[in-house]
N, C-alpha and C positions, 0 to 999 in steps of 0.2 A: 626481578622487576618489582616496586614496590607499587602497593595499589592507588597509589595518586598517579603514578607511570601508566600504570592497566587503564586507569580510570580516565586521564589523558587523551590516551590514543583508543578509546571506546568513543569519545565527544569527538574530534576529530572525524574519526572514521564513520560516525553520525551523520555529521555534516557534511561531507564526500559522498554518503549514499543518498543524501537528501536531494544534491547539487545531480547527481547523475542520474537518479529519477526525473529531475524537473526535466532535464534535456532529453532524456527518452520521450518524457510525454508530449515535449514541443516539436520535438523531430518526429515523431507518430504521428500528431495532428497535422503537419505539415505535410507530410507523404501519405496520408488517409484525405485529406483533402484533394489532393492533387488527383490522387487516384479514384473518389467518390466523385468527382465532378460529372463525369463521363454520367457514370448511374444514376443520380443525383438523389439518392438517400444515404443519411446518414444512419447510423446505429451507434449509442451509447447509453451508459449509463451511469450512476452517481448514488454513493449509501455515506450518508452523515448516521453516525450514534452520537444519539444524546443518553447519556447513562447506556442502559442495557438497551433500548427501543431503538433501533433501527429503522431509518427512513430512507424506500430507497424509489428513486426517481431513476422511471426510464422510458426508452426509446418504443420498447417492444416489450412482449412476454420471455421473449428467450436473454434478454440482455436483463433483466431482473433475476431471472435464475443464474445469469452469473456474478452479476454484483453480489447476489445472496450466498454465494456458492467462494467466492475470493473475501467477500464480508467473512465468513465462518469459518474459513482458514486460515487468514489473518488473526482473529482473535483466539484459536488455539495456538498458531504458534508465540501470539502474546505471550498468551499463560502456561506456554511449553519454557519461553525464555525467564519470567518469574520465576518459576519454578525450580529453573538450572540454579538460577542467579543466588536464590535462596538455602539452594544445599553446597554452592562453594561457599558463601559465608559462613555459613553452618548455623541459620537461623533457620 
């Protein structure tokens, strides 16, 4: 497989996991709604980074600690995937 092939089906498979997030998250919101009516609170939360500074908006104290908590495992396996990416090329 040459690396415009790898690199190919890397964009691709990009765009399939992006497509099948969007639809988990629409199908969560739709079956958490459905389901919080009854209760009638919701719980969420939200972290934009702008550079390093992280901003994160939320519902509650517990739903900050995990935006904060999915924020700072996302960006290690970022820099896990960098990482990889930079010793197969061998830079």
């Amino acid at each position: 497989m040459s690396l415009v092939e790898a690199g190919l089906i890397l964009i691709f498979l990009g765009f399939a996991l992006a497509v099948v997030g969007i639809l988990l998250i629409a199908a969560s919101a739709l079956l958490s709604s459905r389901a919080r009516r009854e209760e009638g609170r919701i719980r969420g939360a939200g972290v934009v980074l702008v550079g390093p500074i992280p901003i994160v908006a939320a519902t509650d104290r517990e739903m900050v600690k995990w935006g904060t908590l999915l924020t700072v495992i996302a960006a290690v396996l970022f820099l896990l995937l960098i990482l990889l990416s930079a010793s197969l090329t061998g830079k």
